[in-house]
C-alpha positions in Angstrom: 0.0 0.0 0.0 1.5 3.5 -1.1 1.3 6.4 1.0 -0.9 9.5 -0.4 1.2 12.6 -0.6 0.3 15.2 1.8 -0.6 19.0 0.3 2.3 20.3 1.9 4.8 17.5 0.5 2.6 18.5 -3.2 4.3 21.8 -2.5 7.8 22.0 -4.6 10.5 23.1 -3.0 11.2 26.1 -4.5 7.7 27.3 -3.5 8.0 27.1 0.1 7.6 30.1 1.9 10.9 30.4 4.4 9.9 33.1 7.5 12.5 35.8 8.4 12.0 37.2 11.6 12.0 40.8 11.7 15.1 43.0 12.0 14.4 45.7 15.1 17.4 48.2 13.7 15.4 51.0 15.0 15.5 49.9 18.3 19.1 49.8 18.9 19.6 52.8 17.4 17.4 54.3 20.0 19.3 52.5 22.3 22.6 53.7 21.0 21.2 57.3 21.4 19.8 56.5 24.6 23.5 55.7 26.2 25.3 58.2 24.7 23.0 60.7 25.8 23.4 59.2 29.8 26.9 58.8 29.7 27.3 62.4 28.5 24.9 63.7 31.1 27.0 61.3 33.7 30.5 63.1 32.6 29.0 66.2 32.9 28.4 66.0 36.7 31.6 63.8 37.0 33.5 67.0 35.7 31.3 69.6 37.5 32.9 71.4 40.4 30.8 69.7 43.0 33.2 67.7 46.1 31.4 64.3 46.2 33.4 63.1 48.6 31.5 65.7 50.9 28.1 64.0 49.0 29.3 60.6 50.2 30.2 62.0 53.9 26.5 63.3 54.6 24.9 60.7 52.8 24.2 58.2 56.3 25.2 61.1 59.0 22.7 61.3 62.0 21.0 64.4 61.0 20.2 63.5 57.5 19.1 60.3 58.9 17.0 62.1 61.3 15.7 64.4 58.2 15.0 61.6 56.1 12.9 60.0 59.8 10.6 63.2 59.9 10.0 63.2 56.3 8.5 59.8 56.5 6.5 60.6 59.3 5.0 63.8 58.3 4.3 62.2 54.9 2.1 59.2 56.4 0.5 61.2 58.9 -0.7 63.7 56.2 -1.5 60.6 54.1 -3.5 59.0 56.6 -5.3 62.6 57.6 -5.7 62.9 53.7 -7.6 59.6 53.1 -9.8 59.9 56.1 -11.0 63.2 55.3 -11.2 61.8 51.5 -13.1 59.3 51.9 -15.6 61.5 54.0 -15.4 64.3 51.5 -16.2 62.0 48.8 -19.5 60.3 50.7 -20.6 63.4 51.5 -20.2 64.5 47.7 -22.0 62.0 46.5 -25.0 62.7 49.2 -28.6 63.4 47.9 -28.4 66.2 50.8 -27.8 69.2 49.1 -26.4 70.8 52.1 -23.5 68.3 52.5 -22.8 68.2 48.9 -22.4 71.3 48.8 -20.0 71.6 51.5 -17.7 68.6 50.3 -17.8 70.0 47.1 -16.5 74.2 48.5 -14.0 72.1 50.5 -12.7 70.6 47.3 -13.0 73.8 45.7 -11.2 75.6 48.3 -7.9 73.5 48.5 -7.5 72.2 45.3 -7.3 75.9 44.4 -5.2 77.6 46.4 -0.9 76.3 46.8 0.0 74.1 49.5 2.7 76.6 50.3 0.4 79.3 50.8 -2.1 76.6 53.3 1.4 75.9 55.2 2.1 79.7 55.8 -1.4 80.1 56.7 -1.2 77.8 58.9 2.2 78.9 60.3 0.9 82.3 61.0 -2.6 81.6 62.4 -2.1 83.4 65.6 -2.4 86.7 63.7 -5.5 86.1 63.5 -6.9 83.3 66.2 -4.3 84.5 69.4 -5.9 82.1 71.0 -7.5 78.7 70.7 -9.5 76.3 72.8 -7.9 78.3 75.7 -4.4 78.0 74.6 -2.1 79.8 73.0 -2.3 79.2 69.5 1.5 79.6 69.0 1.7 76.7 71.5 -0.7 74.7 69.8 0.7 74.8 66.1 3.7 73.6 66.4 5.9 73.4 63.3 4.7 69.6 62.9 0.4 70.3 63.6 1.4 73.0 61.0 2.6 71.0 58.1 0.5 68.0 59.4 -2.7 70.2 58.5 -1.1 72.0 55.6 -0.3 69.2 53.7 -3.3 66.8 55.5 -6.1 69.0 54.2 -4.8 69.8 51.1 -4.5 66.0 50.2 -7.7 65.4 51.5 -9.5 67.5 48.7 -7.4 65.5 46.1 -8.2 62.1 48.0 -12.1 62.9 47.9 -12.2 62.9 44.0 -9.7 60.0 44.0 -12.1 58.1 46.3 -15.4 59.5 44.2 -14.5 58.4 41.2 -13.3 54.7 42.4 -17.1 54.2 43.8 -18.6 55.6 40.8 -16.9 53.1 38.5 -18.7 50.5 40.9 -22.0 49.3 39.0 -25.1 50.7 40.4 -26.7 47.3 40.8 -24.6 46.4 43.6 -26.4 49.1 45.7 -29.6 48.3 44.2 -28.8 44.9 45.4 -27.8 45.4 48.4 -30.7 47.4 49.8 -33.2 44.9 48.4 -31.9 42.6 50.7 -32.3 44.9 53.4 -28.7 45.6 53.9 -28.0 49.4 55.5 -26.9 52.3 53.0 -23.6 52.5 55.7 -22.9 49.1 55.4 -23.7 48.7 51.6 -20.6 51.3 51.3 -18.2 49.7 54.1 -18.7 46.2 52.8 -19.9 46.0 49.1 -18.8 48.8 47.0 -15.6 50.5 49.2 -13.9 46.6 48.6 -14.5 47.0 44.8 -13.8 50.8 44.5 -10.4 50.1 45.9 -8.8 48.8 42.4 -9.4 52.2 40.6 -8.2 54.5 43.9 -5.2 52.1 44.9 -3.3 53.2 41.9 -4.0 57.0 42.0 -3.5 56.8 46.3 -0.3 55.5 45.6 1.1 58.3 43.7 -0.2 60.6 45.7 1.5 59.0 48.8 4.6 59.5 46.6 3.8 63.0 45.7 3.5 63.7 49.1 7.0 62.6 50.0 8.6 65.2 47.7 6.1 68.2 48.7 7.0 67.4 52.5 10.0 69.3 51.4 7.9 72.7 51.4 7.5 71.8 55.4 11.1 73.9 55.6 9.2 76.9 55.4 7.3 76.2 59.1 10.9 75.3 60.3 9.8 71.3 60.3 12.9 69.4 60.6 12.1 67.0 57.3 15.1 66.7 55.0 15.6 69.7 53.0 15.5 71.7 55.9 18.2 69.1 57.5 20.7 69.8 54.2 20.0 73.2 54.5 20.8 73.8 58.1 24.5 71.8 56.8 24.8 73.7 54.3 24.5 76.9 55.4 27.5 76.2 57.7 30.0 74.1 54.9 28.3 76.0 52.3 28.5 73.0 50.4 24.9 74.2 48.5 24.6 71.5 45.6 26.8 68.2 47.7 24.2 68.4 50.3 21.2 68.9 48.0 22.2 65.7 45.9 22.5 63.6 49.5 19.0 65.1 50.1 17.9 63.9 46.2 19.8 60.5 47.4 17.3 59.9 50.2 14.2 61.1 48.6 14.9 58.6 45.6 15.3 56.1 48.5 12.3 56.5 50.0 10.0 57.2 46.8 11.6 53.6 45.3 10.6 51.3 48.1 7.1 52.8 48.4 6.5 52.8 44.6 7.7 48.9 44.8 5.0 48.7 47.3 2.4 50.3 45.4 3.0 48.0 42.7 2.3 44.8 44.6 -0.8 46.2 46.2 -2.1 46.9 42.7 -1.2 43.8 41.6 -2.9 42.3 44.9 -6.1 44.5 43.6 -6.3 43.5 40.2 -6.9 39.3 41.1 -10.9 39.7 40.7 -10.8 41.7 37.5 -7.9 40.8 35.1 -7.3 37.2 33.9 -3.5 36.9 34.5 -1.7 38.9 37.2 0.7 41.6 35.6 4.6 40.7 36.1 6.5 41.2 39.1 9.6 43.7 38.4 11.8 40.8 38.8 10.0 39.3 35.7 10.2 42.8 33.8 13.7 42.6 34.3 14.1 39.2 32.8 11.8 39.8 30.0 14.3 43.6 29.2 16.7 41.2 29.1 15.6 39.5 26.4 15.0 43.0 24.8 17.7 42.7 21.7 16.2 39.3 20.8 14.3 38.9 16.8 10.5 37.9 17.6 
């Protein structure tokens, strides 16, 4: 018995179509563009007339340490003050009461639209006006740390409460609905039903906020809070080493904004299980797939 000839073995050889992958010239010229441009921009600064030996003397002394400490503390306190008051503003936005609307909505208005350095100084400087509060001295009672807590805790609440409105918008109405047909309170509809499935769209925005919040800590130097400009700068004035103890100041800011952004990303990832079939990759698997960057596909 013969064997039938297959279509493909029909096919003469000359005819056979023979697959090329694709060259991707353009993307190592980028590349080649990319590096000169960085290792010009790095011989630049490694012939500027800046000591970095005083740089790497600062970089781990106990005041910028302690700088670095305050930031971090002032920027979580502000964040947590922020959230709380967002997530109030934004029920209260989204109230059928017109009168609480209303008043999340001027709060919004109100310090989304004035600078966070002006909110600080007003803040600084509100015994000019209130000498005295709940019987106590009002310069007692904002210190340089109440008065950046509030400056930047109110001003991130008003960009929290749209954050946190828009996440429980994007939650479908039905689940409400569904909600209070089976009796279950509006509170508790919003605690347990839709705040749980809100927080995929306001995990990603929170979290660069929170790390917007780090670097504007650094306007706290102007109500004398010991966060970590003001630490460089109080060196600085003295060695007058201006731009070395700036950079140490970049160093630590850089430090802190990296291990909170590789935070974020896991908590989004941690998020995004119920609504996305596979997970997105973990950095070290970004990292090994950049590796394979130069390869044909």
């Amino acid at each position: 018995m013969t064997n039938t000839p297959t279509g493909a073995d029909q096919v003469p050889a000359e005819h056979v179509i023979k697959a090329i992958p694709v060259r991707h010239y353009g993307r190592w010229v980028a590349a080649v563009v990319v590096v000169g441009l960085l290792v010009a921009l790095i011989a630049a600064f490694a012939n500027a007339k800046i000591d970095w030996s005083i740089t790497g003397d600062y970089l781990f002394t106990s005041s910028m340490l302690q700088g670095a400490g305050n930031t971090l503390l002032i920027s979580v306190c502000a964040m947590a003050l922020g959230l709380l008051l967002g997530v109030v503003a934004a029920v209260m936005r989204l109230s059928h009461n017109p009168v609480t609307s209303t008043v999340a909505w001027g709060y919004i208005w109100l310090f989304r639209g004035t600078p966070v350095l002006v909110q600080l100084l007003i803040w600084w400087n509100l015994a000019l006006i209130f000498p005295t509060m709940f019987g106590v001295s009002t310069n007692d009672l904002i210190t340089p740390f109440m008065a950046a807590l509030l400056g930047l805790g109110i001003n991130e609440g008003a960009y929290m409460a749209e954050i946190v409105r828009a996440g429980i918008q994007s939650v479908d109405e039905g689940q409400t609905e569904a909600a209070h047909a089976l009796g279950i309170s509006r509170a508790k509809t919003m605690r347990r039903i839709v705040l749980p499935q809100a927080m995929r769209v306001i995990v990603p925005p929170s979290g660069n906020e929170f790390i917007n919040m780090l670097k504007t800590s650094s306007l706290a130097y102007v109500v004398t809070y010991p966060e970590l400009l003001t630490k460089a700068k109080d060196v600085y004035t003295g060695n007058l080493a201006v731009m070395e103890l700036l950079f140490v100041a970049c160093f630590w800011y850089l430090v802190l904004t990296t291990i909170f952004s590789v935070g974020q990303y896991y908590l989004e990832r941690h998020y995004a299980k119920g609504s996305s079939r596979s997970l997105p990759p973990t950095p070290l698997q970004k990292i090994k797939k950049n590796l394979s960057f130069g390869r044909t596909r």
